[in-house]
C-alpha positions in Angstrom: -9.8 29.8 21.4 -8.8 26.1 23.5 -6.4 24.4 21.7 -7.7 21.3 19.7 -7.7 17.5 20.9 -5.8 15.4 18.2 -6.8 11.9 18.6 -4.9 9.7 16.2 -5.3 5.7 16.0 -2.6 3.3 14.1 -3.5 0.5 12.5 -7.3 0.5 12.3 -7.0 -1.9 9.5 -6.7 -4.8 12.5 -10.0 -3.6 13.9 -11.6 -4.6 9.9 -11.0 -8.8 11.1 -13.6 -7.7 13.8 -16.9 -6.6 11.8 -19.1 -6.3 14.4 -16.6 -4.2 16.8 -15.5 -2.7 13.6 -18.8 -1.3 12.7 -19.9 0.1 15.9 -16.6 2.0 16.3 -16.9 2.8 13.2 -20.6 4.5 14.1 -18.9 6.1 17.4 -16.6 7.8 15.2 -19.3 9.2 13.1 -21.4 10.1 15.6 -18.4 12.6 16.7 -18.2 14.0 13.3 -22.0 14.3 12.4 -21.9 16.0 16.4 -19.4 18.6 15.8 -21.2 19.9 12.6 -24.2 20.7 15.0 -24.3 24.5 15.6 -25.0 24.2 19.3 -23.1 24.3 22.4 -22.3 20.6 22.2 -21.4 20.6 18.2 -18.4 23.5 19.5 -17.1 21.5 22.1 -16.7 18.8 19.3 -15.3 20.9 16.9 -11.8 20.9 19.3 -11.3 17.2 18.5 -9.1 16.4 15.6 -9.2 12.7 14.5 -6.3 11.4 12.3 -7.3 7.2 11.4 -4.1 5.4 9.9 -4.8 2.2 7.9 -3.6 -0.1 5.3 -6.3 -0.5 2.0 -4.6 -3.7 1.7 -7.5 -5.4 3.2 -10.2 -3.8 1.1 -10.9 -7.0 -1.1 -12.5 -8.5 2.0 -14.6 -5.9 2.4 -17.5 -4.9 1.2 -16.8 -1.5 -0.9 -20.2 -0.6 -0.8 -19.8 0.0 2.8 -16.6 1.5 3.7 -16.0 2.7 6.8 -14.4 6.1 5.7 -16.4 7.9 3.5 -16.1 11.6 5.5 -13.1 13.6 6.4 -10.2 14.1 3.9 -8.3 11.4 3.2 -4.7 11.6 2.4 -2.7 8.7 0.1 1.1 7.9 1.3 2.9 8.6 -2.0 5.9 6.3 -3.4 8.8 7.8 -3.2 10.8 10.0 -5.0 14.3 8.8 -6.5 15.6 12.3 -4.5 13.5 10.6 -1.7 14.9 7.4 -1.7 18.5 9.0 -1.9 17.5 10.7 1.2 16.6 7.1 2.9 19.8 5.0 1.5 22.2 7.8 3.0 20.0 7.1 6.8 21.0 3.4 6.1 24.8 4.9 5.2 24.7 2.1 2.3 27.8 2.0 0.5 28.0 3.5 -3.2 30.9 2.1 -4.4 30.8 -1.7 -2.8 27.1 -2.4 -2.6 25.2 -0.5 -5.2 27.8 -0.3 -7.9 27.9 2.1 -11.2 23.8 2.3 -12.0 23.4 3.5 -8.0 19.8 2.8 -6.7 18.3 3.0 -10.7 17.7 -0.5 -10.8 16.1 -0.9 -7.5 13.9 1.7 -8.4 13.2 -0.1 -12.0 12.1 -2.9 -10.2 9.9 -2.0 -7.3 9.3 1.7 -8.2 9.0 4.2 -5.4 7.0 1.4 -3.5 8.4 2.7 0.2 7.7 -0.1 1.8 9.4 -2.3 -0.6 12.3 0.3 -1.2 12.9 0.2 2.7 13.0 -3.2 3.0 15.8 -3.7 0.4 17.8 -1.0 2.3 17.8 -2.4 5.7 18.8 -5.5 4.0 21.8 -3.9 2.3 22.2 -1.7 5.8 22.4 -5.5 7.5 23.8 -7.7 5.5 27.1 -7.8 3.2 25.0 -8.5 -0.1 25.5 -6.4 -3.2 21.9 -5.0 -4.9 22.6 -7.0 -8.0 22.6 -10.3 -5.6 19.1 -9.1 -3.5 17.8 -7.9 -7.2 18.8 -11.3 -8.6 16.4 -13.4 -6.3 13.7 -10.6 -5.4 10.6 -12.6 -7.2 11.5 -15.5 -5.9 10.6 -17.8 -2.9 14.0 -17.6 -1.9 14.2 -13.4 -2.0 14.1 -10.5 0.2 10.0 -10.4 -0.7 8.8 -13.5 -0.6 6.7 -13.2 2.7 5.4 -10.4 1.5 4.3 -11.4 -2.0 3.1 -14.6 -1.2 0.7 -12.8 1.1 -0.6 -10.9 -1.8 -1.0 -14.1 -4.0 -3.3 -15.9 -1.2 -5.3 -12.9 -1.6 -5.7 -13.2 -5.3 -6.2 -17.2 -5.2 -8.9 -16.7 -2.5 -10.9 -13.6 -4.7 -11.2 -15.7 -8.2 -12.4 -12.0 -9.7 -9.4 -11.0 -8.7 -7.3 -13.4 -9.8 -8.4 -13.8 -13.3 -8.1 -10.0 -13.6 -4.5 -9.7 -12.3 -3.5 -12.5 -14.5 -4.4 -10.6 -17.6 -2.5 -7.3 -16.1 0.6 -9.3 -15.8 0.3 -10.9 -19.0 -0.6 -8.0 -21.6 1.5 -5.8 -22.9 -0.9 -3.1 -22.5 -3.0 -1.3 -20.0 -6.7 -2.9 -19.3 -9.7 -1.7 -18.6 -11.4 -3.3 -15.4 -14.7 -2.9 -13.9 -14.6 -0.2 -11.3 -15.0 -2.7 -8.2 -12.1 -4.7 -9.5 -10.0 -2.1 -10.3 -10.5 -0.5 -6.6 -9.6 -3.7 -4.8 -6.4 -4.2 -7.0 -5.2 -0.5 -6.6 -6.2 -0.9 -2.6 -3.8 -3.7 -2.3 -0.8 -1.4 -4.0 -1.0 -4.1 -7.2 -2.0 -1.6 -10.2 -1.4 2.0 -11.1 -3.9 3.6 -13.1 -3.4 5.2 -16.8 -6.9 7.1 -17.1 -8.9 4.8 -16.8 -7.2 1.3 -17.3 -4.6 -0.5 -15.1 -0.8 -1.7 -15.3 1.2 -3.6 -12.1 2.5 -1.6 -10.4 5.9 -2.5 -10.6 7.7 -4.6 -12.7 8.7 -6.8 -9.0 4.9 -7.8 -9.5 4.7 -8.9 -12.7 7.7 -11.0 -13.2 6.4 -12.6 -9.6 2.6 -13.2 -10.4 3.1 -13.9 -14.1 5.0 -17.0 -12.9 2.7 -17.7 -10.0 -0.8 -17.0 -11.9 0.2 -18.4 -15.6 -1.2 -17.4 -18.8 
């Protein structure tokens, strides 16, 4: 048997700005799928190709859910991090126990933002570049002036341009206890990393989120 062809595109999320290129690549990539389950000649010579598509859900709430373009293949979730994990990443950035994380270690980094890796790997370049304590970075994180800011205020133009959204997130941030959205709202939330789910009903994700938005979005 040949070996397979693995075709693997980055970053598909950028093609989602483009809907009409978008949707016809999206329909070329389908047609290679729904070819390789024929049983012919043709459907065997596409069963050799391999196609691995990275991208970001962060997008999803300008999409239309009913019509997303994966819905065949297996799809695999990047995980947070574990603490062991994260360990494993501080000690690649050679961040110093004793001067720059202090008795508590990484525990209140991981209080804060979770096992969020993109959040947990900014903080540690920071530390890795800069001489800053993470008390000092932890101190300013949901503010305009912190390590996140960028990143969160992105989030927050989301949720001020999708007034579903918003309202919904609000209430997250402000109740004590879980909530039960509709399922179209909870998807879109949970796309853009901003909710966990506990069975059915949703929390923020981190406590970094909801000391930011609860300023940002009120009561």
């Amino acid at each position: 048997m040949e070996r397979p062809l693995v075709l693997a595109l980055d970053n598909f999320d950028r093609l989602f700005e483009y809907p009409l290129i978008c949707n016809d690549f999206c329909h070329l990539l389908r047609g290679w799928y729904e070819t390789a389950k024929q049983g012919d000649r043709v459907g065997n010579l596409w069963k050799q190709l391999r196609l691995i598509v990275v991208h970001s859900t962060e997008v999803y709430p300008n999409l239309d859910t009913n019509h997303s373009p994966f819905n065949v293949g297996s799809a695999i979730e990047l995980p947070e991090f574990t603490p062991e994990q994260i360990e494993r990443v501080a000690q690649h950035y050679q961040i110093d126990p004793e001067t720059q994380l202090g008795a508590q270690g990484l525990s209140p980094l991981i209080e804060r933002v979770g096992g969020h890796p993109h959040l947990i790997q900014q903080a540690l370049e920071r530390l890795h570049q800069q001489p800053i304590t993470l008390a000092q970075l932890l101190e300013t994180a949901p503010t305009e002036q912190g390590l996140y800011a960028n990143y969160l205020r992105s989030h927050l133009w989301t949720l001020q341009h999708n007034p579903k959204l918003e309202t919904a997130y609000r209430q997250a941030v402000n109740s004590p206890e879980p909530i039960l959205f509709d399922s179209e709202v909870a998807f879109k939330l949970r796309s853009m990393g901003l909710v966990r789910f506990q069975g059915n009903d949703c929390v923020p994700s981190c406590e970094l989120y909801r000391q930011y938005f609860s300023a940002r979005l009120g009561a």
